[in-house]
N, C-alpha and C positions, 0 to 999 in steps of 0.2 A: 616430547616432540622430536618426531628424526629428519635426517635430512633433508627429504624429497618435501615434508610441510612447510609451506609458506606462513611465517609468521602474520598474524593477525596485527594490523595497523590502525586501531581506531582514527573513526571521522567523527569529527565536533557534534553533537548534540539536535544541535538547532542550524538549519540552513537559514540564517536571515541576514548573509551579505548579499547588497542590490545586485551586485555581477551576479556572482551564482544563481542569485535566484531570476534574474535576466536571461539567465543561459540556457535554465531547466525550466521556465517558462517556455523558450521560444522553440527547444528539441520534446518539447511536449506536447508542440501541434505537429510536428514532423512525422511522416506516414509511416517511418518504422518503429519508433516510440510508439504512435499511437496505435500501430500493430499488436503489440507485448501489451498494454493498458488494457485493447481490447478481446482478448483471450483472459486476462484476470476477468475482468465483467464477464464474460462467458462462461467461466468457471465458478461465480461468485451464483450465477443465475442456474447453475445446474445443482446447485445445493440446498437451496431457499423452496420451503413447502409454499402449500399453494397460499391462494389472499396474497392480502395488503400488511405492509407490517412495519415495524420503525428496524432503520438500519443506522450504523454508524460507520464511518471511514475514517480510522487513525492515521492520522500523519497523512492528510490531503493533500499535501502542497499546492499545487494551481488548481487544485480542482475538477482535474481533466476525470479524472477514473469516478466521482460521485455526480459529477454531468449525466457521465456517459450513461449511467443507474440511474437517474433521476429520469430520462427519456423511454427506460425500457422499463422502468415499473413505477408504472403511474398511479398513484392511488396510494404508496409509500410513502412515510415520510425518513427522511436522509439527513444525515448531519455530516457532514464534513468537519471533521478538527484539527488542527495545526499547531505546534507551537511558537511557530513562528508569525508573526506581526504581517510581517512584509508576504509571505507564504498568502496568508487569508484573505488580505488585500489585493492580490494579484487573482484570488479564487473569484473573490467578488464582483471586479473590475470583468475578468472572463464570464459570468454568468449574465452581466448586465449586456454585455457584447451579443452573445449568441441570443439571447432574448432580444434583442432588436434587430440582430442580422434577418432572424426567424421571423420576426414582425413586418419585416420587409420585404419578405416575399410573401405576404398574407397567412403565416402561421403564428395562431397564436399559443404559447405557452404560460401553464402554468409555474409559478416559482417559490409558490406557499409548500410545498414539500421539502424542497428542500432548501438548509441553512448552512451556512459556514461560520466556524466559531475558533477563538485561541481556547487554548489550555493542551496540560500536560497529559502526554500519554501514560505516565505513570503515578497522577493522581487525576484521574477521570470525574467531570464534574456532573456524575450521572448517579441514579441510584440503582441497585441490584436490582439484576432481572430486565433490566429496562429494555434488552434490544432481541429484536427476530434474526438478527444478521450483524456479526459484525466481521468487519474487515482493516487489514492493515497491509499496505504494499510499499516495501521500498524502505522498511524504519530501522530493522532491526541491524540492518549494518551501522547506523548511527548511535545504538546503544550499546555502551562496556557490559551491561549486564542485564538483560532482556526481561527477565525473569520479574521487576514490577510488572510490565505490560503485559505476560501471560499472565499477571493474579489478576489485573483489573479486568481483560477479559473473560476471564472467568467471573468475575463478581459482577456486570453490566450485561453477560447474554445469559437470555432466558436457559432453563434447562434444558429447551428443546431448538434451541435455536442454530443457526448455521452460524460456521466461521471458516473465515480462509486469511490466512496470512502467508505473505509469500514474498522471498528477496532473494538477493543474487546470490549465490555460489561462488564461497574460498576457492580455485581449483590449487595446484600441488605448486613449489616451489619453480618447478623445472617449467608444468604448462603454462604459468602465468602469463610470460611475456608473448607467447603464440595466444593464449586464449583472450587479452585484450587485444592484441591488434586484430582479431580475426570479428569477433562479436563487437568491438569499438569501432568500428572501420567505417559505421554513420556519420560518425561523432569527428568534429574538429574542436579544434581550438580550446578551452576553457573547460566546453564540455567533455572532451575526451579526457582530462585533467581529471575532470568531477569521476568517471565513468571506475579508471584506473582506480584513485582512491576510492572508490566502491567497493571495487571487486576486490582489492586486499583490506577492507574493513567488512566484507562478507563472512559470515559463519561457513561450516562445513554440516555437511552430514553428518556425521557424527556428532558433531558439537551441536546441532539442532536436535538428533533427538536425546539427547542427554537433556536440554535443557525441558522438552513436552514431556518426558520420563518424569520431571520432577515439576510439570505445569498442572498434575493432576486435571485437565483438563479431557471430563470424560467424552469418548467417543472420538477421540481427535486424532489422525494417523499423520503422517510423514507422508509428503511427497515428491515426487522431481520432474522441473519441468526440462526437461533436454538437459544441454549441459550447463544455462545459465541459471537456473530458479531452481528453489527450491523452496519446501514451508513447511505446514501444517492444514488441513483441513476437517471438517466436521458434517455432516451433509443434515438437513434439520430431520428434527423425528416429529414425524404425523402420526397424529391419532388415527387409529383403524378404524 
């Protein structure tokens, strides 16, 4: 590592202090979060062949980003998963909410598509093959070593299936403190806290595709969103 890289500062595992997840609950209905959530759903939707199909969401947190799927593909069914406790209870608490906001102004929804459930991303309580779509936003700066959750992805989507995973960008030693205050600059309090330890517990380019290099995950390239995102994606294969 030389001088200009920012060392890499892991963040805990599991988001399940009631602050934190108070904070990231409440900057996840805020219109520029919800901005960046809805360009992943935009991106997730320009990958997925045609029909109905089962999708999954790794590391859901509030459930903002498998809502936001659950109203644009109807006829889907979606699983949102979390490991955290308190994460799936706030997902649930949010779906029973917008399901009665919706109700009250004479829209009815359905909510039999989609579920929220605990369990680990890196022993998935799914069997091979099981999904048309899977996705994960936001995790992989929480993990020291990624590399369970690209094999279970690999072992839970169909061979033809879509996938998009995507989280924030390391940047360099030097841009850090400019590129949090400039892209954090939504954010107060706790949450700009939360943001900070993100971005220096985010991978790099390099260090992303080293790890897809060795995810055997066919069909899947590198991508970059501007200067804060970055992943992986797969776009699904349709029969001719």
């Amino acid at each position: 590592m030389g001088w200009f890289d920012l060392p890499r500062r892991p963040e805990p595992e599991v988001m399940d202090d009631s602050s934190e997840v108070q904070a990231y609950s409440s900057a996840a209905a805020d219109a520029y979060l919800s901005k960046i959530d809805d360009s992943f759903v935009e991106h997730a939707l320009r990958l997925i062949g045609p029909g109905p199909g089962c999708a999954l969401d790794i590391g859901c947190g509030p459930g903002q980003i498998s809502m936001k799927l659950s109203i644009r593909l109807p006829g889907w069914k979606l699983i949102g998963l979390d490991r955290s406790l308190t994460m799936i209870a706030r997902a649930r608490e949010a779906q029973d909410s917008r399901v009665k906001a919706l109700a009250s102004r004479g829209v009815r929804v359905s909510v039999e598509g989609l579920h929220f459930l605990a369990g680990d991303a890196g022993s998935l309580p799914f069997r091979d093959s099981s999904f048309d779509l899977v996705l994960c936003n936001s995790v992989l700066h929480h993990l020291a070593d990624p590399a369970r959750l690209f094999a279970e992805i690999r072992r839970v989507a169909k061979p033809r299936a879509a996938i998009l995973v995507r989280d924030l960008r390391r940047p360099s030693r030097i841009g850090f403190p400019f590129h949090v205050r400039w892209y954090g600059r939504h954010y107060q309090g706790l949450m700009y806290k939360l943001y900070c330890d993100s971005v220096r517990a985010a991978y790099t380019g390099e260090e992303l595709s080293g790890m897809l290099e060795k995810a055997g995950i066919l069909g899947a390239r590198l991508f970059a969103r501007g200067s804060t995102h970055l992943g992986i994606e797969r776009r699904a294969v349709t029969s001719s």
